[in-house]
C-alpha positions as CSV (number, residue, x, y, z in Angstrom):
1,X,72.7,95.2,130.5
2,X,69.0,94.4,129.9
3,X,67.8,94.8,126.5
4,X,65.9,97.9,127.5
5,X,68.7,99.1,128.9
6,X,70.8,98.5,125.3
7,X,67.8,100.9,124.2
8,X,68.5,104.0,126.4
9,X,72.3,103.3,125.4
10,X,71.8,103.7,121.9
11,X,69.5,106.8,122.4
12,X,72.4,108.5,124.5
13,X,74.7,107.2,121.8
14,X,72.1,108.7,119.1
15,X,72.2,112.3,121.0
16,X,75.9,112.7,121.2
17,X,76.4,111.3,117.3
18,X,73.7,114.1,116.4
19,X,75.0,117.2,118.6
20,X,79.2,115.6,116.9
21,X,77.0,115.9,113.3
22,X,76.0,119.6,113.6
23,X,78.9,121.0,115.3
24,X,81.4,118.7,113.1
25,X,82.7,116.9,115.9
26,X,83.5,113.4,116.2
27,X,82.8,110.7,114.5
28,X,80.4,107.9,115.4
29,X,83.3,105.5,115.7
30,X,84.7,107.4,118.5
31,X,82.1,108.4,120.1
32,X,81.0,104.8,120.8
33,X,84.2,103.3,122.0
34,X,84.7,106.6,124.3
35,X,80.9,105.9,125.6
36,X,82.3,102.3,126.6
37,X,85.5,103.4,127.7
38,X,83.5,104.8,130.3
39,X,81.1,102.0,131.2
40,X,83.0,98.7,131.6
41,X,80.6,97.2,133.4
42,X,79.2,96.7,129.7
43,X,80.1,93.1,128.4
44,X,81.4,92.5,125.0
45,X,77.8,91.2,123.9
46,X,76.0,94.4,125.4
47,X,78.5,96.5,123.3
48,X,77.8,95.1,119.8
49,X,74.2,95.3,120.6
50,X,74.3,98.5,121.5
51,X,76.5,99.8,117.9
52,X,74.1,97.7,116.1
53,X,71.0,99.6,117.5
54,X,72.9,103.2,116.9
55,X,73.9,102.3,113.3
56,X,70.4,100.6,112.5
57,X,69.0,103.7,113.4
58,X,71.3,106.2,111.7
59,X,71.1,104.4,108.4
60,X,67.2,104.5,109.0
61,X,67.2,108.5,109.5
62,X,67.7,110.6,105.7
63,X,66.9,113.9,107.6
64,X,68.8,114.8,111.1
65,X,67.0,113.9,114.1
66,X,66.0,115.7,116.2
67,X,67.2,113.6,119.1
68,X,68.3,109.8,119.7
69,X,64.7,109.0,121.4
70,X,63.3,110.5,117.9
71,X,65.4,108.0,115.9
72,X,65.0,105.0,117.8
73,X,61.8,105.6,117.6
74,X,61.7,105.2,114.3
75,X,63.6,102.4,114.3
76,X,61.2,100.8,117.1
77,X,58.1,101.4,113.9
78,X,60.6,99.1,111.3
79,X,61.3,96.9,114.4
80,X,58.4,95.9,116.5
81,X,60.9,93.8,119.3
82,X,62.1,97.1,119.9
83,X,58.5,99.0,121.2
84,X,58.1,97.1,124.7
85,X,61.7,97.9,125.5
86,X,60.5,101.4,125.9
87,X,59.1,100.4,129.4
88,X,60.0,102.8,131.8
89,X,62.4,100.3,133.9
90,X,65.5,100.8,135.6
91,X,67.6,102.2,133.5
92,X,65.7,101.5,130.3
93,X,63.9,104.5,128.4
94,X,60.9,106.2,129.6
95,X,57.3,104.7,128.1
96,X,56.1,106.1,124.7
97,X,54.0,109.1,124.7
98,X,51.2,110.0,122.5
99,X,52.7,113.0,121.1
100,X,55.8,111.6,120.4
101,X,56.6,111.5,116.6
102,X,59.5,109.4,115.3
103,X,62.4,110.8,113.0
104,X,61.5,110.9,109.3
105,X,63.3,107.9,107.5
106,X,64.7,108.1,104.2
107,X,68.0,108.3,102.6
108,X,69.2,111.3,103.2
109,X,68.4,115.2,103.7
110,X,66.1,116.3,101.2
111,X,67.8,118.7,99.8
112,X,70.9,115.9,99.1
113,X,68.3,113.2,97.8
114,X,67.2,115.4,95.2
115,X,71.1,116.2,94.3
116,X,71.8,112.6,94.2
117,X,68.4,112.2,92.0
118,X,69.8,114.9,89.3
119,X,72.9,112.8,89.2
120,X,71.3,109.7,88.5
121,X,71.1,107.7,92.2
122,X,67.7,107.3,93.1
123,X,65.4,104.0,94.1
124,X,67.8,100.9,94.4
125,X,70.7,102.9,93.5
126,X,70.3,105.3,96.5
127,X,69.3,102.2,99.1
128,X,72.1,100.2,98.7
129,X,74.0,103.6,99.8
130,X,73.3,102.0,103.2
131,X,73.1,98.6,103.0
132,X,76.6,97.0,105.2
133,X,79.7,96.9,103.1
134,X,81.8,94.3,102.7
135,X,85.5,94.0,103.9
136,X,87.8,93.5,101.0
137,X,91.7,93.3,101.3
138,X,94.3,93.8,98.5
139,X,97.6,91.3,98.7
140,X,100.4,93.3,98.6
141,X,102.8,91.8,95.9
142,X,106.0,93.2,97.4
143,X,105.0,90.6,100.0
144,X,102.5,87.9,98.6
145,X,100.8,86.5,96.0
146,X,96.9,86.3,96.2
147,X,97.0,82.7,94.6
148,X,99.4,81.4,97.7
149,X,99.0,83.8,100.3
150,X,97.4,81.5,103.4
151,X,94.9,83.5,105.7
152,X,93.3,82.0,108.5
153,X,90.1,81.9,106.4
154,X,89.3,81.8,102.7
155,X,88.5,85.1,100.8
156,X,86.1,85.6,97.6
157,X,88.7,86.1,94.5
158,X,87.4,90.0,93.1
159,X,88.0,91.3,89.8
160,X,91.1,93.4,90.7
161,X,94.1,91.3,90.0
162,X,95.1,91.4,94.2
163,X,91.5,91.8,95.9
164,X,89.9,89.1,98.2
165,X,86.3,90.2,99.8
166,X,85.2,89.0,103.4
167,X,81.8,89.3,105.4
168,X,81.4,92.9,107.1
169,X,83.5,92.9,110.4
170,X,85.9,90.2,109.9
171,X,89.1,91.0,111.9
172,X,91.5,91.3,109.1
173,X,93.8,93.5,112.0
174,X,94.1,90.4,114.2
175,X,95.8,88.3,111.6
176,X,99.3,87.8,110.9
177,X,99.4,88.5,107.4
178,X,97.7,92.0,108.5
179,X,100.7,92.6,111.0
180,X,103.3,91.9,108.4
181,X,102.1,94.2,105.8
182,X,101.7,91.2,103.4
183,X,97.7,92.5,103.3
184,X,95.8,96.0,103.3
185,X,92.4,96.8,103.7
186,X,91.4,98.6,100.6
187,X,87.9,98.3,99.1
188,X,87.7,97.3,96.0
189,X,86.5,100.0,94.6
190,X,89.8,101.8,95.9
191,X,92.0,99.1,94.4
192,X,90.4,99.9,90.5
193,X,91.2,103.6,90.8
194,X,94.7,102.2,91.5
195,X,94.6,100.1,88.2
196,X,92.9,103.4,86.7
197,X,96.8,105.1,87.2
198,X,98.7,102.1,85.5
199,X,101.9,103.6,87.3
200,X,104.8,101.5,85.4
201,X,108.6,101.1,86.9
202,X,110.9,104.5,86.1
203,X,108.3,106.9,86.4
204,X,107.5,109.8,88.8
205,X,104.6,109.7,90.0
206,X,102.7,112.3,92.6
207,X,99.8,111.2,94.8
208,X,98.9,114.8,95.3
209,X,96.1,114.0,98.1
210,X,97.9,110.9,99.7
211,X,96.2,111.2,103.5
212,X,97.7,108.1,105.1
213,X,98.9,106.7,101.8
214,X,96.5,103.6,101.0
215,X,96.5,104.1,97.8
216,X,100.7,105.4,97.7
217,X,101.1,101.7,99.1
218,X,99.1,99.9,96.1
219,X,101.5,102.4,93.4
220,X,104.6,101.5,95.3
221,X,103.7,97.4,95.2
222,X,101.9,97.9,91.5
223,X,105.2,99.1,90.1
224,X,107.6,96.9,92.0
225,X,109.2,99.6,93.8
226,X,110.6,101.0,90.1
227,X,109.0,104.1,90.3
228,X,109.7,107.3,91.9
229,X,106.8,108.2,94.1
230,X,106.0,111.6,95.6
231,X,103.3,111.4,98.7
232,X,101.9,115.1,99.2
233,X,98.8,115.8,101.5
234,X,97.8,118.9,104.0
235,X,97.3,116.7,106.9
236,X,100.1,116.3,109.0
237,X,99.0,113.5,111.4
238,X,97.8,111.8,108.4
239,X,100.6,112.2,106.2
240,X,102.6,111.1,109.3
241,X,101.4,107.6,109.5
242,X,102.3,106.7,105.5
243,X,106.1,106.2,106.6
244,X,105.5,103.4,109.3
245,X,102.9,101.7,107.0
246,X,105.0,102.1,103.8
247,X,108.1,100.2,106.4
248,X,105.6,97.7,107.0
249,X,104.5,96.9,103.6
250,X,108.0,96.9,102.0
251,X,107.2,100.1,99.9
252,X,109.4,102.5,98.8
253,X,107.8,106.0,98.8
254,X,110.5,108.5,97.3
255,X,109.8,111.6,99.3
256,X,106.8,112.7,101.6
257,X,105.6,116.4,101.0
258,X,103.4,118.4,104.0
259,X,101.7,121.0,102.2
260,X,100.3,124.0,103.8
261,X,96.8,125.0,102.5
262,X,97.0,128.2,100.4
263,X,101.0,127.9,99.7
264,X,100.7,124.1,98.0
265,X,103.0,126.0,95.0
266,X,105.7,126.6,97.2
267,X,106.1,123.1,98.5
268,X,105.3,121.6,95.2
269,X,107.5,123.8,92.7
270,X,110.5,121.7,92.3
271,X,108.0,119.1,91.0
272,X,106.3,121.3,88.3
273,X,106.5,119.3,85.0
274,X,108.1,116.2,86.3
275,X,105.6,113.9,86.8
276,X,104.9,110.7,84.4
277,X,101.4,110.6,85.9
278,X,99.3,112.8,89.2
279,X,96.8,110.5,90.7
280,X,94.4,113.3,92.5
281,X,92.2,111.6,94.9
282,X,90.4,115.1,95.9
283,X,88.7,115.7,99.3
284,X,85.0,114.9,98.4
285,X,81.7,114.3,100.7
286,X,82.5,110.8,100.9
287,X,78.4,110.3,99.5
288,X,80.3,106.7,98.0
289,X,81.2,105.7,101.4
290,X,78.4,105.8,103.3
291,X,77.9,102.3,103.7
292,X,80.8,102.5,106.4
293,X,80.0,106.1,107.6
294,X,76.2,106.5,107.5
295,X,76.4,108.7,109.9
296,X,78.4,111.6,108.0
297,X,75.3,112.2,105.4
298,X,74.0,114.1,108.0
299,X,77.2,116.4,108.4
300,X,77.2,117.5,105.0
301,X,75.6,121.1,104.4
302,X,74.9,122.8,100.8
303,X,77.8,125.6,102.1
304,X,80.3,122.6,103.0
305,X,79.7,121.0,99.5
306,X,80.0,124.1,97.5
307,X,83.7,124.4,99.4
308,X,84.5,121.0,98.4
309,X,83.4,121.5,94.9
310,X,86.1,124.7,94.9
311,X,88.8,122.7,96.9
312,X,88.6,120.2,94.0
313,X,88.8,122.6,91.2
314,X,91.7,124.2,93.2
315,X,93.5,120.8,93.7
316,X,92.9,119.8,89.7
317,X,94.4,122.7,88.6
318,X,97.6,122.1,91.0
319,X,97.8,118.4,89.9
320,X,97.7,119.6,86.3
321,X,101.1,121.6,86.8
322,X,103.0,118.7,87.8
323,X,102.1,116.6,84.9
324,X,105.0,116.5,81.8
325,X,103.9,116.6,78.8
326,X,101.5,114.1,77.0
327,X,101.4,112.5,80.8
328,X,98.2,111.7,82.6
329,X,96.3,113.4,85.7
330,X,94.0,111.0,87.0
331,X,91.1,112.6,89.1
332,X,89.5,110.5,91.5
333,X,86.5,111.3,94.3
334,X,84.7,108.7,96.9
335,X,81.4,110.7,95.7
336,X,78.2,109.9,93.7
337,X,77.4,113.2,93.1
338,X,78.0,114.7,89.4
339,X,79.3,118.1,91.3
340,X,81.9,116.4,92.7
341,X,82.4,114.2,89.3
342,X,82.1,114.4,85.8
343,X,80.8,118.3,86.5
344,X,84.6,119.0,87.8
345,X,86.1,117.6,85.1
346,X,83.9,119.4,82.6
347,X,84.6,122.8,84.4
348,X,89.0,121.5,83.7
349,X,88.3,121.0,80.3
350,X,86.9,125.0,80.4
351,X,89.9,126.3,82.0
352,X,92.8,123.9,79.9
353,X,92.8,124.0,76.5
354,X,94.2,120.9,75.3
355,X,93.7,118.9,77.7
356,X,91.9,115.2,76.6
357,X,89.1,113.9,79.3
358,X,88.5,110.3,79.1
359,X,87.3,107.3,81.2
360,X,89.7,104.5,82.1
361,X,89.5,101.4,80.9
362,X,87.8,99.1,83.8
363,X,86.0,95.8,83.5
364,X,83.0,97.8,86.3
365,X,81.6,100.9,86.2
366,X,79.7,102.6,83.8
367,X,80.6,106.1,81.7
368,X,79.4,109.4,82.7
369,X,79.7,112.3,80.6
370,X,79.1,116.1,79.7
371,X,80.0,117.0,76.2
372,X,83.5,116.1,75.3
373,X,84.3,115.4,78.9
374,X,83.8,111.5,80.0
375,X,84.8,109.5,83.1
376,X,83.3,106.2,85.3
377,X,81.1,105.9,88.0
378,X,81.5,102.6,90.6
379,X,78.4,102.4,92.4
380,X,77.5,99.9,95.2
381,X,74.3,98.6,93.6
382,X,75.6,98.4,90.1
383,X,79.2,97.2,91.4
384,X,79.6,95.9,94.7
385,X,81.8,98.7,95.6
386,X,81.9,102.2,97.4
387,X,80.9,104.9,95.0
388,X,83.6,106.2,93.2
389,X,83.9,108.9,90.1
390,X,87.1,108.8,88.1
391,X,88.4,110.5,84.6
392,X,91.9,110.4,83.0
393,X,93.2,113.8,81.7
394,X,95.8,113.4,79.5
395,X,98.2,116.8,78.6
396,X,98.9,117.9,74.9
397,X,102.4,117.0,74.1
């Protein structure tokens, strides 16, 4: 492909990412390697060209485009290499015309900057929302030890006690130690709200919004395989991939539990009062990861966060019926918003008397509070991590 022709690509990338944004479709991700699937003719080199112009250019556009021309476009104005590749050649895009304006840039739809501004993530904070995110790994102790573990190449030591950071797009899934479930992609972030639980051996334990069980996996290998682990999500396919992956990684998970959406107390009954500890790990608008999903800040709409804000009161309130007495519900979100943080836990505190809301005890982070309720907030630019919320509640004896 010639460069131009890497151009017209990304703007026919660009259009179908935009149309999958409104009409929740799919994601970037897919979207590309479908687009190729198509097109072998395109070499290896053309194709990582061709994501790196798309994702440039999604991270560049706050508001949604109005098409992929509009947002290369502006991406041609950051980049000036970019503006004679709009030449009108064989298969390259058409010349630029006078009236043609470029997509405004920013950092996200207006309306969510200004959310994100109330909760305190504006300037640098809100940038490095889109800067490229590292690839961290946690060693999984049922397997390996991070101080002997041999990779093919050398990882940064992190904070967390089993985390090892890499450069953006190193192929962790090409490595042995990947295949043999002796390492997990987990960023470390994730791997604190892990810590955050301090699941200990002889416990039950419910992971109430498990999904595909990353965080099930880091419980199982924290404890040793000595506690009694309850995996519980709505998602079928998802939840259906935690039992090859717990094989894998040598974890023990005690009993898988498909929920249907509006009858969660049915499934979830025999559990009522059990658990030692609940880690909730609520859906969420994923505003902390969107140095790896830019592209889903333009699928989020004031209607779909006000849902997500219910869903999480609604899941909070389930979790809390499975804790025992004086045991510990620990909510966490993937979201830097304080509706989807410390505002949730506030709202708990309203509807439980007696519950306690505190923040965990983490070497990163910083508190976040509304009267009596407190948690912590990761943040990229402050941490180095995706943006995570998380607050302990602990039940009255």
């Amino acid at each position: 492909m010639t460069p131009a022709a890497r151009v017209q690509a990304a703007i026919e990338l660009l259009d179908q990412i935009i149309a999958a944004a409104s009409e929740k479709g799919a994601p970037a991700d897919r979207l590309i390697a479908e687009y190729f699937k198509a097109r072998r003719y395109a070499g290896s080199k053309d194709r990582r060209a061709v994501r790196e112009l798309v994702y440039r250019a999604v991270r560049l556009c706050g508001q949604v485009p109005e098409t992929g021309r509009a947002a290369m476009l502006a991406l041609a104005r950051s980049d000036e290499t970019l503006t004679p590749l709009f030449d009108g050649s064989t298969h390259g895009p058409k010349p630029v015309m006078q009236h043609e304006t470029p997509a405004a840039t920013g950092v996200a739809q207006q309306w969510l900057a200004e959310r994100l501004a109330v909760s305190g993530i504006a300037g640098e904070e809100a940038e490095a929302l889109l800067a490229r995110a590292p690839l961290d790994i946690r060693v999984n102790t049922l397997k390996a030890e991070r101080s002997t573990i041999d990779l093919p190449e050398p990882g940064e030591p992190l904070a967390a006690p089993n985390g090892l950071r890499f450069p953006s797009g190193t192929q962790v899934e090409q490595w042995p130690a990947w295949r043999d479930g002796a390492v997990e992609v987990q960023d470390h972030g994730s791997q604190w709200m892990c810590e955050a639980l301090d699941p200990q051996s002889g416990e039950t334990i419910v992971d109430l919004c498990a999904g595909a069980g990353g965080k099930t996996l880091a419980i199982a290998a924290k404890t040793g395989n000595g506690a009694r682990i309850i995996a519980s999500d709505t998602d079928k396919r998802r939840l259906g991939n935690l039992a090859p992956r717990a094989r894998k990684a040598g974890a023990q998970i005690a009993e898988t539990v498909l929920l249907d959406p509006g009858r969660e107390e049915e499934a979830l009954a025999p559990y009522f009062g059990t658990a030692e500890r609940v880690l909730v790990d609520a859906p969420c608008s994923g505003s902390g990861t969107w140095r790896r999903n830019p592209e889903s800040r333009w699928r989020l709409t004031p209607n779909e966060l006000d849902r997500l804000t219910g869903l999480q009161d609604h899941v909070l309130d389930l979790g809390a019926k499975l804790v025992r007495p004086g045991g510990t519900l620990v909510f966490v979100t993937c979201s830097l918003l304080d509706e989807e943080g410390i505002d949730r836990i506030a709202a708990f505190c309203e509807r439980h008397a007696g519950w306690e809301a505190s923040a965990p005890d983490l070497p990163l982070g910083r508190l976040r509070e509304r009267g009596e309720a407190k948690g912590t907030r990761l943040t990229p630019c402050h941490d180095g991590t995706d943006g995570f919320f998380v607050a302990m509640l602990r039940a009255a004896c």
